[in-house]
C-alpha positions in Angstrom: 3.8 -111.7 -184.4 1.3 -113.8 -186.7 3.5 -116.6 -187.7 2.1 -116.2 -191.7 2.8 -112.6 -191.4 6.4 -111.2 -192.1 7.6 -108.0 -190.4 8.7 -106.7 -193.4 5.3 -107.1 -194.9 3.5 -104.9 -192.2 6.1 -102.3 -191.8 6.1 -101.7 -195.7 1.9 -101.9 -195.5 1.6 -99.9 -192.3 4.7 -97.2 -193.4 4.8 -94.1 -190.7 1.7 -96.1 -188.3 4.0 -98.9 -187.8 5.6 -98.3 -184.6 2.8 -97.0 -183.1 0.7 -100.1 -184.3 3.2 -102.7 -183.3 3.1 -101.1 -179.4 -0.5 -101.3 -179.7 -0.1 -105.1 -180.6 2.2 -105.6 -177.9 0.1 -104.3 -175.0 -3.3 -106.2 -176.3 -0.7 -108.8 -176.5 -0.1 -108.2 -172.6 -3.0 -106.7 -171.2 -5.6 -107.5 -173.9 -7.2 -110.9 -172.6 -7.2 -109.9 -168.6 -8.9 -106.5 -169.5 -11.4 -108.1 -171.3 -10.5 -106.3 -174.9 -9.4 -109.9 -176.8 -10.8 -113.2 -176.3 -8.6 -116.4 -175.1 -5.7 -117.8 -177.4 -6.1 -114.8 -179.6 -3.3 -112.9 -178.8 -0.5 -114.4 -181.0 -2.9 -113.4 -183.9 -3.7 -109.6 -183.2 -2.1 -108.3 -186.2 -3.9 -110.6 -188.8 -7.3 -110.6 -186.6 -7.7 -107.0 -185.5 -5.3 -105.1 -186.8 -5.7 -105.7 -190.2 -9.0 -106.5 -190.2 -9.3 -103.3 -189.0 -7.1 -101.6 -191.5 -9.4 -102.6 -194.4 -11.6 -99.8 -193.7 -9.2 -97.2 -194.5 -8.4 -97.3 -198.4 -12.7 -96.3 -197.9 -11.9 -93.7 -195.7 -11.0 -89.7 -196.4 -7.6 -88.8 -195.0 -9.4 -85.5 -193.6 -12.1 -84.8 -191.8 -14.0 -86.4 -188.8 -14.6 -89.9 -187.9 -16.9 -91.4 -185.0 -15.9 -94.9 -184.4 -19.4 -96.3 -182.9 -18.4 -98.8 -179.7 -14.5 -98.7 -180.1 -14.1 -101.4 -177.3 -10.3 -102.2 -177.6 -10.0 -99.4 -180.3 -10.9 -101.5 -182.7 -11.0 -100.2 -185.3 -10.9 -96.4 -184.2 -6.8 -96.3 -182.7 -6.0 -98.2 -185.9 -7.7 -95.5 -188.1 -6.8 -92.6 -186.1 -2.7 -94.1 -186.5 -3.2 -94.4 -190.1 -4.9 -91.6 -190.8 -3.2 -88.4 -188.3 -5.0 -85.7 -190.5 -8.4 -86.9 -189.8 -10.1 -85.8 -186.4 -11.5 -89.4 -184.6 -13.6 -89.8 -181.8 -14.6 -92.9 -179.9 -17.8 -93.5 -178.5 -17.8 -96.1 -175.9 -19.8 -96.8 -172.8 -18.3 -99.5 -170.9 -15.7 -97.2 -167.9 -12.9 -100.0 -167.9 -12.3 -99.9 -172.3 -12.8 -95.7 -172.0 -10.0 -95.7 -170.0 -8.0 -98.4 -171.8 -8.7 -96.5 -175.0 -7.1 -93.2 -172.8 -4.0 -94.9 -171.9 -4.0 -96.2 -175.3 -4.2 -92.5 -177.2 -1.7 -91.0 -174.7 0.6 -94.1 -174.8 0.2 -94.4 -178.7 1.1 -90.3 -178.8 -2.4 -89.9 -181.2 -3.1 -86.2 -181.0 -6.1 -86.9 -183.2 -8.5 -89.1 -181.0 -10.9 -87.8 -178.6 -12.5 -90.8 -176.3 -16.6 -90.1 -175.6 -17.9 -92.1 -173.1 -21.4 -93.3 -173.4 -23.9 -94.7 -175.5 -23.8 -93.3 -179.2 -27.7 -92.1 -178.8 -26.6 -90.1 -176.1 -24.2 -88.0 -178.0 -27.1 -87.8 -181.2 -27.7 -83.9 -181.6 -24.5 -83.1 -180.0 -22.3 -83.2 -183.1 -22.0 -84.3 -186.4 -19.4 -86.3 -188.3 -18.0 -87.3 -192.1 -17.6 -90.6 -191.5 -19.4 -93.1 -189.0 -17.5 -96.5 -188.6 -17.7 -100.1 -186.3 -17.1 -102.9 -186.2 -19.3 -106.0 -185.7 -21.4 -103.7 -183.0 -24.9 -104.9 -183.9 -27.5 -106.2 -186.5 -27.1 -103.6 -189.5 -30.7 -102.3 -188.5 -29.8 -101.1 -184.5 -26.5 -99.8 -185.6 -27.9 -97.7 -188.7 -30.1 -96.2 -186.1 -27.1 -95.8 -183.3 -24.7 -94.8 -186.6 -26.4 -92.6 -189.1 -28.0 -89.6 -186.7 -24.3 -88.0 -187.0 -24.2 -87.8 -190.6 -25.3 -84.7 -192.2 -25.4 -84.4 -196.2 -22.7 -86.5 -198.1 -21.6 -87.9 -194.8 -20.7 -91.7 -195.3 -21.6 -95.3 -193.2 -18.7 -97.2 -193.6 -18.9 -100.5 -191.4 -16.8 -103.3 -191.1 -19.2 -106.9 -191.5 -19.5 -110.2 -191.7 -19.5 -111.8 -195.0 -23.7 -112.5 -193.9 -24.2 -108.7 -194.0 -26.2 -108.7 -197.2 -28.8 -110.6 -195.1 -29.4 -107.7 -192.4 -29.9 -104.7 -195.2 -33.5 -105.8 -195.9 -35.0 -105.0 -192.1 -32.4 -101.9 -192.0 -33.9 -100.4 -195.4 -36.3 -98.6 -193.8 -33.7 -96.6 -191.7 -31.8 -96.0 -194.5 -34.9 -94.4 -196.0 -35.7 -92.5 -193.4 -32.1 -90.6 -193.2 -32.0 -90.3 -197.0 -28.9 -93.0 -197.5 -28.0 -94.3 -200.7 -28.4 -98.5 -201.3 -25.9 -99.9 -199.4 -22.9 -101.4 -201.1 -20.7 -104.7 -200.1 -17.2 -104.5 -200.6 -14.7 -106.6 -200.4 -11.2 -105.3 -198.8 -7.9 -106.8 -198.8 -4.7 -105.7 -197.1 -1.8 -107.9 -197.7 -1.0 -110.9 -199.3 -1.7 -113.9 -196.1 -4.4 -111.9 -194.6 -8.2 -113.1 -194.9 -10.5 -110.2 -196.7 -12.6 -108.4 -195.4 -16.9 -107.2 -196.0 -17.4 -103.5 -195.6 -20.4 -101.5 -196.2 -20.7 -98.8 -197.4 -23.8 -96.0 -197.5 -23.6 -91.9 -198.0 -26.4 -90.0 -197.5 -28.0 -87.8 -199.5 -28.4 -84.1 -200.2 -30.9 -81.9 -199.1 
């Protein structure tokens, strides 16, 4: 476990998803580096890198509903929602074979009765179905994922994207996507879990009526 993180801490933060979380930890701990999902010497730092960095999106997330986590990779951050969130319906799009069936093992291992795994590119699915809630995490430039993200939201359906703190610096080429599917100005927020964890820049869009 992160040496500046207490157990205590991410129990009380992570309530009923902790024990599912803290397998998921142990087998990127394990597996994560020879299956590709984490990069080298990252592995005693999951919980304060990925976990919850990926957590930050969910205090801007409904706890209903569906949610389409655009290239979940590891499942991050698309197990973590679907863990903290077990009334909301999640589906992760992914096209890479070897993390589809990671993020299978992963589901079934983690007991998440809410996750369906979608493999493929997300264009591939556009048409198919629509969702509430589109999410990611550092996928693309803002402008390629809008146009990969936003084709599943219908009215009053919400982008909400974890960035890097440079994000502000990719709406300007994007803005013209976001006009074309009717989405509000985007807004930059910062999101913090607990106390020893570095923030974290979300976006945030919805898109409009009519």
């Amino acid at each position: 476990m992160d040496e500046q993180l207490s157990h205590d801490a991410l129990s009380e933060y992570f309530a009923d998803a902790f024990p599912a979380l803290s397998t998921f930890v142990g087998e990127l701990e394990s597996q994560g580096e020879t299956r590709g999902l984490i990069g080298p010497r990252e592995a005693g730092k999951i919980w304060s890198r990925h976990i919850l960095n990926s957590a930050a999106l969910v205090p801007f997330l409904p706890s209903t509903g569906s949610i389409v986590d655009i290239g979940s990779g590891a499942g991050l951050p698309g197990l973590v929602i679907a863990a903290m969130l077990p009334g909301t319906a999640v589906t992760l799009v992914e096209p890479m074979e070897r993390r589809c069936t990671w993020l299978t093992e992963m589901t079934d291992l983690l007991k998440l009765e809410n996750v369906e795994v979608k493999r493929g590119r997300a264009e591939e699915f556009h048409g198919a179905f629509e969702s509430d809630v589109v999410t990611s995490r550092a996928v693309a430039p803002l402008d390629k994922l809008a146009r990969w993200s936003l084709p599943f939201l219908g009215p009053g359906g919400q982008l909400v994207i974890l960035k890097g703190r440079g994000v502000v610096d990719e709406i300007g080429p994007a803005r013209k996507v976001f006009k074309k599917f009717k989405m509000s100005e985007p807004e930059i927020l910062e999101a913090r879990t607990i106390e020893g964890a570095e923030p974290t820049t979300v976006l945030r869009s919805v898109r409009h009526g009519g």
